[in-house]
N, C-alpha and C positions, 0 to 999 in steps of 0.2 A: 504494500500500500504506500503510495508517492504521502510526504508532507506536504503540508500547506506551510507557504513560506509568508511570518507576519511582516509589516513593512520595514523594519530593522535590519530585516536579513537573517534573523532568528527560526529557528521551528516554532511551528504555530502548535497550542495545546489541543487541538483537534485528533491527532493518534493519541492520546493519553486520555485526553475525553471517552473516548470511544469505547476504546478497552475498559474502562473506568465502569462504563453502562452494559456492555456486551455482557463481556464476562461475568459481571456479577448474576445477567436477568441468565443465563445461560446456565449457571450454573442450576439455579431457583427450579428453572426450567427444567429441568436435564433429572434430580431430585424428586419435582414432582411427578414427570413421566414413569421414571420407574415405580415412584410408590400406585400410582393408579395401574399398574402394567404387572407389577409383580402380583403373587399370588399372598397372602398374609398365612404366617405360619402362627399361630397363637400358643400351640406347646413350643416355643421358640425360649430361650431361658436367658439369664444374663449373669456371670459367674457361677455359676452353677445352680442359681435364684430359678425358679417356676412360678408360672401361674402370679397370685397374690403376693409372693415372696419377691417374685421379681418385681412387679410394680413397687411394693414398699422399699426396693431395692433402688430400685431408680429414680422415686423420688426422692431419697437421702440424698443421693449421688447427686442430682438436678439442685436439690439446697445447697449440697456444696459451689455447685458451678456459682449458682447465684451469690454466692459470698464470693466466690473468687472473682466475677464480672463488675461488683459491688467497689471490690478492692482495687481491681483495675478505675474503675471511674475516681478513685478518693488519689490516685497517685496521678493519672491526665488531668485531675485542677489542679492537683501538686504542681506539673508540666508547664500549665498555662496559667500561673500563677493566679488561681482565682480557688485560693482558701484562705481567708482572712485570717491576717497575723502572722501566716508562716516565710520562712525566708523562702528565697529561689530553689531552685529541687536541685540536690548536685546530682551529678551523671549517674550516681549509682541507683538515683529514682526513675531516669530514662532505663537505665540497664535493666530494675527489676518490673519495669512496667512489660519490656519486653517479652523479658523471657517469660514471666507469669500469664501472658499475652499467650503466649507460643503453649505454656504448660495446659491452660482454661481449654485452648483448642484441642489437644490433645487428650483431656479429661470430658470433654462433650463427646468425640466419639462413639463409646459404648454406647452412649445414651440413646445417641441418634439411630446409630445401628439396629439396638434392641426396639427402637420406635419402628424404625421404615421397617426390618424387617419382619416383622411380629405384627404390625398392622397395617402399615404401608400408609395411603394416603387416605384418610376415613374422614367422611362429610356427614355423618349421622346424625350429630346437633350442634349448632352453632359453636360450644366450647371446642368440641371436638375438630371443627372445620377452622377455626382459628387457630388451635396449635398445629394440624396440620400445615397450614398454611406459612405460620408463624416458623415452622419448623423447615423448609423451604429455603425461607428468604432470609434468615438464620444465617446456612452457609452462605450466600450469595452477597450476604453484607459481609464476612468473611473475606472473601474472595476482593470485594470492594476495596475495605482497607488496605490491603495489601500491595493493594495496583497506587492505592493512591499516598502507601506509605513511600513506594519506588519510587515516584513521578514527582520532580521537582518546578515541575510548568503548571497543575491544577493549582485552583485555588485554596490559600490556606484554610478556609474553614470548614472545608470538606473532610477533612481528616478526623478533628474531634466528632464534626457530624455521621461520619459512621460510626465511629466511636461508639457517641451515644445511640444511635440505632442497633449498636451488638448488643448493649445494655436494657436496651428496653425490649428488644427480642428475647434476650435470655429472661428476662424477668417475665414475659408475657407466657412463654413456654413454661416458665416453673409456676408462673399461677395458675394457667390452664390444665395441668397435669399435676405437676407434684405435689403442690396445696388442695388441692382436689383429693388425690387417691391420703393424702395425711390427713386430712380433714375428713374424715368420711364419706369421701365421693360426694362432694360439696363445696363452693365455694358463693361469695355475695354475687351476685350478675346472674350467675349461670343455675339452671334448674338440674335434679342428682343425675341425668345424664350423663 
């Protein structure tokens, strides 16, 4: 794919846009196909977890994510220095935002796994069709930050903005499921579906 040349004589953000939108809907996309496409396996386990075991399993796992996504957002104000009172974040606040960045990712995995392949993509009642969904665009905002942590031509407040959409996805995902099956198959919004 040819750049577009801005008037400076610079590369225009246009190949970095692109990729920025592509990739992430593609991913989403790509996610949700198989979970509609695959067949759902329900004896399907998660560390050796079954049935009710394994959901009580996964929602543990999903609080933790949410503490860890939680943690992540308390060190990017650190970042961008918007937590009243504190000095500037030394490098080793960038370093552990990273790699706990990198660990969160790697700790959602199972989750996702044991979701897509145990039930794949299910529309049954609106909670259900939301974490679906929610669980989609999930990785794709993933995939987002990533394009847009490499890319030195988008704009800067793209970045915290996926940020915060990893955050509110991970939180959406542990409300519609984890507080759900920890709560009694219940939570405020949604009916015990």
């Amino acid at each position: 794919m040819r750049t577009q040349r801005s008037e400076d004589g610079g590369r225009s953000l246009v190949p970095s846009a692109v990729l920025a939108v592509l990739v992430p809907v593609a991913v989403g996309i790509g996610i949700y196909l198989f979970g509609t496409q695959h067949t759902p396996n329900y004896d399907n386990g998660l560390f050796g977890a079954h049935g009710t075991a394994a959901v009580d399993l996964k929602a543990r796992l999903s609080t933790v994510l949410l503490g860890l996504a939680l943690i992540q957002l308390g060190l990017a104000l650190w970042m961008y220095g918007r937590v009243p009172g504190a000095r500037s974040a030394p490098q080793s606040v960038r370093l552990g935002h990273r790699v706990l960045g990198f660990l969160a990712f790697l700790f959602s995995l199972p989750i996702a796994y044991h979701c897509l392949i145990t039930y794949g993509i299910e529309t049954s009642s609106p909670r259900v069709a939301i974490h679906s969904f929610t669980g989609c665009a999930l990785y794709g905002a993933f995939a987002a930050k990533i394009i847009i942590v490499r890319s030195r031509r988008l704009p800067g407040w793209l970045l915290p903005g996926a940020g915060g959409l990893l955050v509110l996805g991970v939180a959406l995902l542990w409300y519609t499921a984890a507080l759900w099956a920890l709560n009694g198959d219940s939570v405020p919004g949604f009916s015990s579906v």
